[in-house]
N, CA, C and O atoms as CSV, one atom per row, in Angstrom:
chain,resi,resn,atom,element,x,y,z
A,1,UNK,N,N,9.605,48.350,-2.338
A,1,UNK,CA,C,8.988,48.127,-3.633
A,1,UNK,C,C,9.151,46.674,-4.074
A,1,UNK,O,O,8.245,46.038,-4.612
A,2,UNK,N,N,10.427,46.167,-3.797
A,2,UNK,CA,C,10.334,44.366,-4.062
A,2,UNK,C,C,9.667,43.417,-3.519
A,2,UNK,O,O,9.738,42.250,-3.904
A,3,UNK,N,N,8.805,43.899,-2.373
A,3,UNK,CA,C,7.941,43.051,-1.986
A,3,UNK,C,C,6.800,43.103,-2.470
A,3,UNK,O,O,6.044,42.170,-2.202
A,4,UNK,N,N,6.288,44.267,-3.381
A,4,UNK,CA,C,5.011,44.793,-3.795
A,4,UNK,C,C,5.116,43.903,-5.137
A,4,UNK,O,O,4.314,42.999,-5.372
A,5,UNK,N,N,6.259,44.269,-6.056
A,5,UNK,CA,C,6.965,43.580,-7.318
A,5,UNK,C,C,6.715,42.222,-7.228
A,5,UNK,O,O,6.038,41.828,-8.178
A,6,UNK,N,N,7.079,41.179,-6.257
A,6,UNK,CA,C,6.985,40.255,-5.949
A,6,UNK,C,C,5.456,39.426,-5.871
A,6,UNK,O,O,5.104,38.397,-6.447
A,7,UNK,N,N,4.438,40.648,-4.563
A,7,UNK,CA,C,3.443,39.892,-4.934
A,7,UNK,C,C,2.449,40.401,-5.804
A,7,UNK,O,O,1.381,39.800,-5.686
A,8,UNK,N,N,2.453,41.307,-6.635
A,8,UNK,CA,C,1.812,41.545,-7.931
A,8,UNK,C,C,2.029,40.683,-9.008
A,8,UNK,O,O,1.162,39.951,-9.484
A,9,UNK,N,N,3.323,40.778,-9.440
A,9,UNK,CA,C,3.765,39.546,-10.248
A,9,UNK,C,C,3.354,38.045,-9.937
A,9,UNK,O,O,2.822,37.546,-10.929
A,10,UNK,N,N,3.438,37.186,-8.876
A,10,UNK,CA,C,2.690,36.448,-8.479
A,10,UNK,C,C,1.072,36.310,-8.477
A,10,UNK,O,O,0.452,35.257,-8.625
A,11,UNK,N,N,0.473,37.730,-8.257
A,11,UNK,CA,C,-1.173,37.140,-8.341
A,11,UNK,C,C,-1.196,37.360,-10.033
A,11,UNK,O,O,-2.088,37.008,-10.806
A,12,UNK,N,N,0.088,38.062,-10.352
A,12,UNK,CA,C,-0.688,38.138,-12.100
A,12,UNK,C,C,-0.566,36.794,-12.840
A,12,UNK,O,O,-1.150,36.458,-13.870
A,13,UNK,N,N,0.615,35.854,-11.848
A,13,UNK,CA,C,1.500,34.583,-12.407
A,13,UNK,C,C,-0.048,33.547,-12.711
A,13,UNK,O,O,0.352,32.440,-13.073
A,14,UNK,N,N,-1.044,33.565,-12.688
A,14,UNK,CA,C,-2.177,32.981,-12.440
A,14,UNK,C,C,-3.359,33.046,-13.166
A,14,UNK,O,O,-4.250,33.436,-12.412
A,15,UNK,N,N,-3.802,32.824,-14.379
A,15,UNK,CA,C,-4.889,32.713,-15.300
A,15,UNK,C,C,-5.926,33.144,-14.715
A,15,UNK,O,O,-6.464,34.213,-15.003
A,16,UNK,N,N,-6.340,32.314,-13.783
A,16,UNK,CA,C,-8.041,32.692,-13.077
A,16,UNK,C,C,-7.847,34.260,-12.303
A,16,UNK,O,O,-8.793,35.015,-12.082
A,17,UNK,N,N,-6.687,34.494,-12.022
A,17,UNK,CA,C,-6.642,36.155,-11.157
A,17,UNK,C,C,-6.771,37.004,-12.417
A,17,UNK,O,O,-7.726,37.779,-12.456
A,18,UNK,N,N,-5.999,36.962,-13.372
A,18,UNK,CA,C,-5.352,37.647,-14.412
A,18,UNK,C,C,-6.717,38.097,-15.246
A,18,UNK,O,O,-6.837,39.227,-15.719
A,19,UNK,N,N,-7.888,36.897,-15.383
A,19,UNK,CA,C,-9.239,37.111,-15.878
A,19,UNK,C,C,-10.073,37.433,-14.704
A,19,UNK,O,O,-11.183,37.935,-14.878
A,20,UNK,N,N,-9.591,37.164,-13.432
A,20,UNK,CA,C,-10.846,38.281,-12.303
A,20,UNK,C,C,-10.455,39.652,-12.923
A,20,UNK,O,O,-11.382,40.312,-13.391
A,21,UNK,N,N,-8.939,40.264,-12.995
A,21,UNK,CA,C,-8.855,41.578,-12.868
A,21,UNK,C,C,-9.481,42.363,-14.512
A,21,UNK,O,O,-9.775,43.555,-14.600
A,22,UNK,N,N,-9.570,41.367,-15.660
A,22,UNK,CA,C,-10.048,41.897,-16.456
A,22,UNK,C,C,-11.581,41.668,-16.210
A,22,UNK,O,O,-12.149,42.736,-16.436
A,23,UNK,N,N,-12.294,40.892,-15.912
A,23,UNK,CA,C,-13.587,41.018,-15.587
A,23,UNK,C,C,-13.873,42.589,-14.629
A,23,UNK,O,O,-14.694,43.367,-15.114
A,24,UNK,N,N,-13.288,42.919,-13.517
A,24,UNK,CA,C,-13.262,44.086,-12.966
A,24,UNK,C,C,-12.667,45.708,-13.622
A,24,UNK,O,O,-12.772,46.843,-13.157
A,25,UNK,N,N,-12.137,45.279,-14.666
A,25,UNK,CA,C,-11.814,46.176,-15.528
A,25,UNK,C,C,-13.477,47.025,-15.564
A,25,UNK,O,O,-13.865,48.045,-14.993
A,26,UNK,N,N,-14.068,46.209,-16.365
A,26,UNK,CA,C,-15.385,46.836,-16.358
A,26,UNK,C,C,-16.262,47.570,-15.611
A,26,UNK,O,O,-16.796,48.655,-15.837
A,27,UNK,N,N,-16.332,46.799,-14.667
A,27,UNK,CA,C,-17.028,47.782,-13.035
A,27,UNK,C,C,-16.883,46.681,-12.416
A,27,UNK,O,O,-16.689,45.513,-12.755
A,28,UNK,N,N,-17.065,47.491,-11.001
A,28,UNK,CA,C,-17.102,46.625,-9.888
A,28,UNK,C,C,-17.956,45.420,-9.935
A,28,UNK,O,O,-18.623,45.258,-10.956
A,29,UNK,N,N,-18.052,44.377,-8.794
A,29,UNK,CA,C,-18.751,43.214,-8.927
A,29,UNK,C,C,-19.016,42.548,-7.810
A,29,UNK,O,O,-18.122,42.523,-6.964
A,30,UNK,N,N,-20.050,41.982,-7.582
A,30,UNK,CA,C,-20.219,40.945,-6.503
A,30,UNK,C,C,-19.202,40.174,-5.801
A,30,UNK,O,O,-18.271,40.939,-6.052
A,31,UNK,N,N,-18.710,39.324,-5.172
A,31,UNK,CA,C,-17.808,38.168,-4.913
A,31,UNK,C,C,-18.482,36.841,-6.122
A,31,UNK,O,O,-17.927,35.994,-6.822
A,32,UNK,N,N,-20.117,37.281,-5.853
A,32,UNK,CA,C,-20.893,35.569,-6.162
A,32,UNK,C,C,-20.943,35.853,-8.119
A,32,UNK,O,O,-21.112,35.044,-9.030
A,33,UNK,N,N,-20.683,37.539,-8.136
A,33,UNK,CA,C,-20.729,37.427,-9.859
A,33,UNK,C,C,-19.662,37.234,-10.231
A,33,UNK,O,O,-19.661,36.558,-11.259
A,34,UNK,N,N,-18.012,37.709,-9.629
A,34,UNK,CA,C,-16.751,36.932,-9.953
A,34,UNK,C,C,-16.931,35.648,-10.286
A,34,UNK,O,O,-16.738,35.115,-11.378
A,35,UNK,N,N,-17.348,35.137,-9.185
A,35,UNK,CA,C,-17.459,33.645,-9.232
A,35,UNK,C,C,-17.912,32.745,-10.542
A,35,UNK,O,O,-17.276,31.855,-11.106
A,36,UNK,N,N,-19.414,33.348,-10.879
A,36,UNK,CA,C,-19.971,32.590,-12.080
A,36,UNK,C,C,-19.471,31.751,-12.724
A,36,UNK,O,O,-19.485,30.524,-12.623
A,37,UNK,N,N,-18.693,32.886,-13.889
A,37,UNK,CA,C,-17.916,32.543,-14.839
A,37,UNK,C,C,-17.074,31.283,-14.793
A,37,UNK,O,O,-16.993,30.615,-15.825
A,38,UNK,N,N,-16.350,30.839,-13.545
A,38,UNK,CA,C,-14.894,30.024,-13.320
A,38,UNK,C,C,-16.025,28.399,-12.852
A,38,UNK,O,O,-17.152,28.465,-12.363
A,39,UNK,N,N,-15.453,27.427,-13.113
A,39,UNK,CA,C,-16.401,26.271,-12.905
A,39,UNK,C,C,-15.143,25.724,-11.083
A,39,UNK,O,O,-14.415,24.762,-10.837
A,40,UNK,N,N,-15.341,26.349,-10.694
A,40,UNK,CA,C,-15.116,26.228,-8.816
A,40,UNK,C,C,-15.758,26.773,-7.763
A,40,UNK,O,O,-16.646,27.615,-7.894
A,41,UNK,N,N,-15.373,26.354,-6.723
A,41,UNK,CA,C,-16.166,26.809,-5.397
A,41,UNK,C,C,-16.023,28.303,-5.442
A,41,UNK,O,O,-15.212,28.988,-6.066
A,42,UNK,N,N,-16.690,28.540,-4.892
A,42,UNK,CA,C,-17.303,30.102,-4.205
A,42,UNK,C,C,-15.890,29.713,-3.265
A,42,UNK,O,O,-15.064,29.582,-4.168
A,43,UNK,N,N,-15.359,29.529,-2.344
A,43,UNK,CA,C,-13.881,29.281,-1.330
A,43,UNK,C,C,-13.228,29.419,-2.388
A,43,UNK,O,O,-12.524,30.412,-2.207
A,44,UNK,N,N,-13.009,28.932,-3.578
A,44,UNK,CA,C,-11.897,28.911,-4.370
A,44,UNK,C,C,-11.587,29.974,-4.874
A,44,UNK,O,O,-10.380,30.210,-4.814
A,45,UNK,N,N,-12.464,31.041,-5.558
A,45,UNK,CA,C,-12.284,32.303,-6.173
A,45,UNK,C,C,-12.156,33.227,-4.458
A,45,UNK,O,O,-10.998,33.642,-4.409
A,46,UNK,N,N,-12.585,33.459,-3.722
A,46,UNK,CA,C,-12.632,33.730,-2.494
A,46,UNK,C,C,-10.541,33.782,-1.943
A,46,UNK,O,O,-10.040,34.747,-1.366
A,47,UNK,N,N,-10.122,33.091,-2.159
A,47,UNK,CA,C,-8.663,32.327,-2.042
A,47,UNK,C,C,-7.700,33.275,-3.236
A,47,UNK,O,O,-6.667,33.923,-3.064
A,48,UNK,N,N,-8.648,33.002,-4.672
A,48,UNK,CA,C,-7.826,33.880,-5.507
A,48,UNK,C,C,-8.240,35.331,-5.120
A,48,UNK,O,O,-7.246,35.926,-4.702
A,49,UNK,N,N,-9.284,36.060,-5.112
A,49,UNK,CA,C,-9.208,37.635,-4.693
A,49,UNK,C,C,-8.853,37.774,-3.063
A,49,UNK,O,O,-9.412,38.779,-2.623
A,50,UNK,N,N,-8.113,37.085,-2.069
A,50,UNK,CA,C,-7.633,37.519,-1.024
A,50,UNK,C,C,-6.170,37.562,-1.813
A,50,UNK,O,O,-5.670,38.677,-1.665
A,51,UNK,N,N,-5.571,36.924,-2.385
A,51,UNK,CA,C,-4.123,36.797,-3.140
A,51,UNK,C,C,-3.998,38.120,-3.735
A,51,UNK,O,O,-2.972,38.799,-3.686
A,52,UNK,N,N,-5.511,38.584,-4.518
A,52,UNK,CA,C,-5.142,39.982,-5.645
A,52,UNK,C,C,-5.354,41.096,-4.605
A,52,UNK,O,O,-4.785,42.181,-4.724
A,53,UNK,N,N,-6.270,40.781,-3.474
A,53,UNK,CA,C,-6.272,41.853,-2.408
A,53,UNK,C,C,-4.856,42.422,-1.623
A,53,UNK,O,O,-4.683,43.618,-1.389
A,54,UNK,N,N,-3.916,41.394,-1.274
A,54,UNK,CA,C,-2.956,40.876,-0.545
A,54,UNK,C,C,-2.147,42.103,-1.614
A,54,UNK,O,O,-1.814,43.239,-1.279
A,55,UNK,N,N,-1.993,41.527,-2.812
A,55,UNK,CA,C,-1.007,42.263,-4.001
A,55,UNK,C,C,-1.308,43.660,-3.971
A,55,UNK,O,O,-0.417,44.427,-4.335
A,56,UNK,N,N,-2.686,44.244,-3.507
A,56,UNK,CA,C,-2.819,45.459,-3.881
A,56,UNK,C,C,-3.878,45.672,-5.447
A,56,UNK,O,O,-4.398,46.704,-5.871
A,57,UNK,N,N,-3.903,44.586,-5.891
A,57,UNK,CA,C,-4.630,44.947,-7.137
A,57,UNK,C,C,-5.798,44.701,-7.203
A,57,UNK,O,O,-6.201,44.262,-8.280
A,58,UNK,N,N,-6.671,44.869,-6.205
A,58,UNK,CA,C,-8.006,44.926,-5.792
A,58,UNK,C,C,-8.444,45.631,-4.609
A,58,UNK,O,O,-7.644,45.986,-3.743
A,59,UNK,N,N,-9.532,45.819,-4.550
A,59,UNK,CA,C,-10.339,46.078,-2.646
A,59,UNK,C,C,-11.419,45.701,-2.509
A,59,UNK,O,O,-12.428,45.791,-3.207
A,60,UNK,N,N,-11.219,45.281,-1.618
A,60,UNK,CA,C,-13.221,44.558,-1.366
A,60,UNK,C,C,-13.536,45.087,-0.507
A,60,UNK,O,O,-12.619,45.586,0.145
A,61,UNK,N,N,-14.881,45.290,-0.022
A,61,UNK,CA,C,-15.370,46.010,0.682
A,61,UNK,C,C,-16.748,45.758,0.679
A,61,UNK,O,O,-17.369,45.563,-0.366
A,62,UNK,N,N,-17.406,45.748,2.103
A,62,UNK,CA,C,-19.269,44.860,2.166
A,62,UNK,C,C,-19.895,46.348,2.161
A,62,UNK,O,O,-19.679,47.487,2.574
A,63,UNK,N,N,-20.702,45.672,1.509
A,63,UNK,CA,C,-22.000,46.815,1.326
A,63,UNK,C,C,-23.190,46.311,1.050
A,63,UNK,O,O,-23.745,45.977,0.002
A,64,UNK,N,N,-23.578,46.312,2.500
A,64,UNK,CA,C,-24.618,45.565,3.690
A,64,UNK,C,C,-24.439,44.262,3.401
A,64,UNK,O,O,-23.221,44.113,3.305
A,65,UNK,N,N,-25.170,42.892,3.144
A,65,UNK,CA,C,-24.597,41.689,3.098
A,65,UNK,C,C,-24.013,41.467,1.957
A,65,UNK,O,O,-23.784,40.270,1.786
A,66,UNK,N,N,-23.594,42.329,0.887
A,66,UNK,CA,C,-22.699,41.886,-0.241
A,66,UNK,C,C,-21.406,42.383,0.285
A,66,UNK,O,O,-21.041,43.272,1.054
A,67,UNK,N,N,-20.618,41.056,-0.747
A,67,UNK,CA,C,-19.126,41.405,-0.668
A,67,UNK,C,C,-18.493,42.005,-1.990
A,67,UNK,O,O,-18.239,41.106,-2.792
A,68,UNK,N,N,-18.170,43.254,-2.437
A,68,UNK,CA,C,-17.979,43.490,-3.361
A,68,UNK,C,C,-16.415,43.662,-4.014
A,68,UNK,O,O,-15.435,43.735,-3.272
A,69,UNK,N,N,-16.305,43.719,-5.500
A,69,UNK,CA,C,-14.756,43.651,-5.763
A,69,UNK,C,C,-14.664,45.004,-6.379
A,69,UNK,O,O,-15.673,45.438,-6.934
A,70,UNK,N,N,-13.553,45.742,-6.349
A,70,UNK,CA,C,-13.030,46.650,-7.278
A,70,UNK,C,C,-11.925,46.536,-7.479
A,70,UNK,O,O,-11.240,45.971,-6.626
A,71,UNK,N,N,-11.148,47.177,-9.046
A,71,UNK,CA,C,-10.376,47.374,-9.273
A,71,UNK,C,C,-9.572,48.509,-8.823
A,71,UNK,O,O,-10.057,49.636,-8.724
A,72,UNK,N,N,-8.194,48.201,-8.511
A,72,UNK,CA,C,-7.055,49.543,-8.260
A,72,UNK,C,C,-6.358,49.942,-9.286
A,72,UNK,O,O,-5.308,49.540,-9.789
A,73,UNK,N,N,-7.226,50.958,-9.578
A,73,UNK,CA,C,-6.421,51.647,-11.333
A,73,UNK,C,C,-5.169,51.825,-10.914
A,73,UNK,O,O,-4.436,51.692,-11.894
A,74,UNK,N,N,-4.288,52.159,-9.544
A,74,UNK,CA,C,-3.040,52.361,-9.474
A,74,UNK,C,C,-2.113,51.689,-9.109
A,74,UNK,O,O,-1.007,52.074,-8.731
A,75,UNK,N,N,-2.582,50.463,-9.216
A,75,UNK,CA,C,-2.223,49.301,-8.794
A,75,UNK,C,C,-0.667,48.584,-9.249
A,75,UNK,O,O,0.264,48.174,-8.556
A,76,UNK,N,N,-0.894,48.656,-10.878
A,76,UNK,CA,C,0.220,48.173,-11.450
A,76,UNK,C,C,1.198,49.364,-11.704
A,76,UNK,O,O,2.173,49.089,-12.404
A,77,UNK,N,N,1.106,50.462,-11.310
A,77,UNK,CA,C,2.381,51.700,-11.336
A,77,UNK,C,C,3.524,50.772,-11.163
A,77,UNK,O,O,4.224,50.248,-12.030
A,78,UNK,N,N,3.569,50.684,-10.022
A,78,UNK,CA,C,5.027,50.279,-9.866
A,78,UNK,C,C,5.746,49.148,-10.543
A,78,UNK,O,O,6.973,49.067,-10.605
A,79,UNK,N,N,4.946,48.328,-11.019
A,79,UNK,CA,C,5.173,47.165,-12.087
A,79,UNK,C,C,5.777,47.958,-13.089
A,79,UNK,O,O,6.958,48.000,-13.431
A,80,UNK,N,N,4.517,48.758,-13.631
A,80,UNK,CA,C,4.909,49.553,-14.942
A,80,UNK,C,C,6.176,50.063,-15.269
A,80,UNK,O,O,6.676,50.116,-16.393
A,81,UNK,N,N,6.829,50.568,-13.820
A,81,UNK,CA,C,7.930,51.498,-13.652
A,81,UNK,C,C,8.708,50.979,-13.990
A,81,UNK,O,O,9.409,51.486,-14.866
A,82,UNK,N,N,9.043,49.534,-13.419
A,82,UNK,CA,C,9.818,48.746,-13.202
A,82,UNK,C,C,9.946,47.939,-14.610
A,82,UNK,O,O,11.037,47.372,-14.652
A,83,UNK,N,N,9.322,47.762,-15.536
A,83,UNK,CA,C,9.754,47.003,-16.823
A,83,UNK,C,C,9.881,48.367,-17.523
A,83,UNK,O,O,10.472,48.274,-18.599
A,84,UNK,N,N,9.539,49.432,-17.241
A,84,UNK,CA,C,9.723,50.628,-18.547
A,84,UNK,C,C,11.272,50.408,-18.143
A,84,UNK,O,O,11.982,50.713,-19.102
A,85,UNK,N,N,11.956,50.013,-17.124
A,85,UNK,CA,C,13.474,50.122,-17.348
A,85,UNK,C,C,13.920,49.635,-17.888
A,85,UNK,O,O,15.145,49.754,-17.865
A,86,UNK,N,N,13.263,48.627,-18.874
A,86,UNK,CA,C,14.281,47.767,-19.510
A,86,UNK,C,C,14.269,48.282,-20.895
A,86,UNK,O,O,15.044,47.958,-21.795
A,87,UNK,N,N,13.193,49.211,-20.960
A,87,UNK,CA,C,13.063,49.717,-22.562
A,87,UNK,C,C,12.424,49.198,-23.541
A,87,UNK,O,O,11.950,49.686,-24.567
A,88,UNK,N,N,12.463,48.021,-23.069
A,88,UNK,CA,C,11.666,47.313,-24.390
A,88,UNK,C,C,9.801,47.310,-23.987
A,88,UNK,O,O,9.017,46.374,-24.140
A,89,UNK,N,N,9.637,48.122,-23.672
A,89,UNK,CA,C,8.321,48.411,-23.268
A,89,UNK,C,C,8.086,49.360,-24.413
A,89,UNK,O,O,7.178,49.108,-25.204
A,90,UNK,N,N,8.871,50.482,-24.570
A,90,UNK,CA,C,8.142,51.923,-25.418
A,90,UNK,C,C,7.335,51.644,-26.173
A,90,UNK,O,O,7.302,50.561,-26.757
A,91,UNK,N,N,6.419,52.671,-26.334
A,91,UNK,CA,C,5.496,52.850,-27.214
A,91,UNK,C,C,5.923,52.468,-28.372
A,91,UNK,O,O,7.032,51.943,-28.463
A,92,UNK,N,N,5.189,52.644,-29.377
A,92,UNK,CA,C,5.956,52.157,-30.901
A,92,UNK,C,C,5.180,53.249,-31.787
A,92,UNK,O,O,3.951,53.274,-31.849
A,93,UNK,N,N,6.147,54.289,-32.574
A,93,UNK,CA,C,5.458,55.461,-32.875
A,93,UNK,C,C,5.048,54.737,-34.232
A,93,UNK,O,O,6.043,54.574,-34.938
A,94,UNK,N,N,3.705,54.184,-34.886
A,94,UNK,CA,C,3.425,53.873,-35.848
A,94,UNK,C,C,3.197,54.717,-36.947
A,94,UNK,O,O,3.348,54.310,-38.099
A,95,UNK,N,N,2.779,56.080,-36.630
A,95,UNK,CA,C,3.129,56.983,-37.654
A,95,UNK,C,C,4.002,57.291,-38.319
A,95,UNK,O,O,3.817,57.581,-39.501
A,96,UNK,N,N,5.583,57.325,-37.567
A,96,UNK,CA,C,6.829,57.702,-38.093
A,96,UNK,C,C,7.117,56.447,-38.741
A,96,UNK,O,O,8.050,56.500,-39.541
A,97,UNK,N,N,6.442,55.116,-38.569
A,97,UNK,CA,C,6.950,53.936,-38.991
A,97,UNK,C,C,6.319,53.838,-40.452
A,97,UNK,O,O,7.018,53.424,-41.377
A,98,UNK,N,N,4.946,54.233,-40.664
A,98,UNK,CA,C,4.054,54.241,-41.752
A,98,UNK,C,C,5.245,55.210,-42.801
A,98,UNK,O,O,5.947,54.638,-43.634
A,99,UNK,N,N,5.297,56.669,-42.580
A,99,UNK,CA,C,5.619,57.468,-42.985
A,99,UNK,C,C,7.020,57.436,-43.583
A,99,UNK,O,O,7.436,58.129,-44.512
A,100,UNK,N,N,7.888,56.208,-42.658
A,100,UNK,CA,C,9.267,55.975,-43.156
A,100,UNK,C,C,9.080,54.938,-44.381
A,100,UNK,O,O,9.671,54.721,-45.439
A,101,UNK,N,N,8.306,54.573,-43.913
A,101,UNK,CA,C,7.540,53.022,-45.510
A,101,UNK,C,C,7.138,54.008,-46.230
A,101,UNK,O,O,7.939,53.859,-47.153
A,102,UNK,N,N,6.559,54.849,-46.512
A,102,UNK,CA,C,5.743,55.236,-47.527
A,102,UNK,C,C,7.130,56.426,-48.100
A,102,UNK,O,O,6.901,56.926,-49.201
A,103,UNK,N,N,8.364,56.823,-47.475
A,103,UNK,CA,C,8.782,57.435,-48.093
A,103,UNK,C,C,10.075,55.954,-48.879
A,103,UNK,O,O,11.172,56.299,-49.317
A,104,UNK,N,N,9.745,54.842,-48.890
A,104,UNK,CA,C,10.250,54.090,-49.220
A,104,UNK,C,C,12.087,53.976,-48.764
A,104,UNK,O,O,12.841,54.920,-48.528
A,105,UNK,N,N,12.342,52.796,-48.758
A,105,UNK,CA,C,13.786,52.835,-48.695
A,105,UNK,C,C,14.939,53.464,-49.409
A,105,UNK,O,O,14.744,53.812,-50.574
A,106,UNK,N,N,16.090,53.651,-48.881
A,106,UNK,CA,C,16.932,54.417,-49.764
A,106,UNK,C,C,17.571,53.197,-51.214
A,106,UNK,O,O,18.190,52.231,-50.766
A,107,UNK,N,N,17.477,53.227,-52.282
A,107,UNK,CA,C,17.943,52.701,-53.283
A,107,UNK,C,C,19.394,52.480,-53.744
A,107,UNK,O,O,20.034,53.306,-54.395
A,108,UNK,N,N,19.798,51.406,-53.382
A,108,UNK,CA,C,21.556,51.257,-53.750
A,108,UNK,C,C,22.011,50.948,-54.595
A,108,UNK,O,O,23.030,50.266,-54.707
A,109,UNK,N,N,20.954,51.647,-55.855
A,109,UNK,CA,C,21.578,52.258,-57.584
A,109,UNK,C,C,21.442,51.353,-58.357
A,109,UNK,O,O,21.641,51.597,-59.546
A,110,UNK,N,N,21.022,49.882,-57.911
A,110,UNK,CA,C,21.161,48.649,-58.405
A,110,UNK,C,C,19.760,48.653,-58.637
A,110,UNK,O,O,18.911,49.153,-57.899
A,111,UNK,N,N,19.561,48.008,-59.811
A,111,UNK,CA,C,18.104,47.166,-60.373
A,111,UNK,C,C,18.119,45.795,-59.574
A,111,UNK,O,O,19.125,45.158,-59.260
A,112,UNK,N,N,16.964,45.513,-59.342
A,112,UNK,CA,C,17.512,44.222,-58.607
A,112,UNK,C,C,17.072,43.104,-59.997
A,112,UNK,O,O,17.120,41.895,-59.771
A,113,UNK,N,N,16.717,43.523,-61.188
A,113,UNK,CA,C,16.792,42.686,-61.933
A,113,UNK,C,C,18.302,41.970,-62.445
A,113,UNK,O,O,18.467,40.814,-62.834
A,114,UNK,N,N,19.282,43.010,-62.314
A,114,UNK,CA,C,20.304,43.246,-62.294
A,114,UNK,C,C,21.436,41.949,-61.441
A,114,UNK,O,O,22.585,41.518,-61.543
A,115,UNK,N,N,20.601,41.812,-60.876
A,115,UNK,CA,C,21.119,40.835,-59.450
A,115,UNK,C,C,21.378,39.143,-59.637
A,115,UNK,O,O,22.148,38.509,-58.915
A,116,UNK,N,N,20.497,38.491,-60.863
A,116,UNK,CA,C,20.370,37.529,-60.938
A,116,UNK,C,C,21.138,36.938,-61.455
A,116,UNK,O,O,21.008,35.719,-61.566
């Protein structure tokens, strides 16, 4: 798993990968429609999705002379796994948080006009 950790984290370490994989969020894509968007060579984005291929967080695959990209919805599991250990990931129950505000704080008998 630390080698997977390793190069996931690395292709994510990277702006132009980090916006291929949200561009593919959407649906699949060309190689030449990845490309568009980024002002570099067709070799250059080519270089970054062999890196996100390499990581696992893509697959390409030709279909007839296109080269196409997809996303691996299961891609970042093991990432995921791996920072939920630290905890500071959890969800954040905003209901119980609303609901603890709205039943307001407990009052420590004092006016705070009282205070000055």
């Amino acid at each position: 798993m630390a080698h997977t950790l390793d190069s996931v984290f690395a292709a994510l370490a990277d702006p132009t990968r980090r916006r291929i994989l949200e561009m593919l969020l959407e649906d699949d894509m060309a190689v030449t429609d990845v490309a568009d968007p980024f002002d570099m060579s067709l070799a250059g984005i080519s270089k970054h999705l062999t890196v996100l291929t390499q990581a696992g967080l893509i697959q390409q695959e030709r279909r007839g002379r296109v080269k196409w990209c997809k996303l691996d919805p299961d891609a970042l599991q093991d990432a995921w796994t791996w920072m939920q250990g630290f905890g500071q990931f959890d969800t954040i129950d905003f209901d119980a948080l609303e609901a603890l505000i709205d039943q307001g704080l407990p009052s420590s008998g004092r006016d705070p006009a009282d205070q000055q």
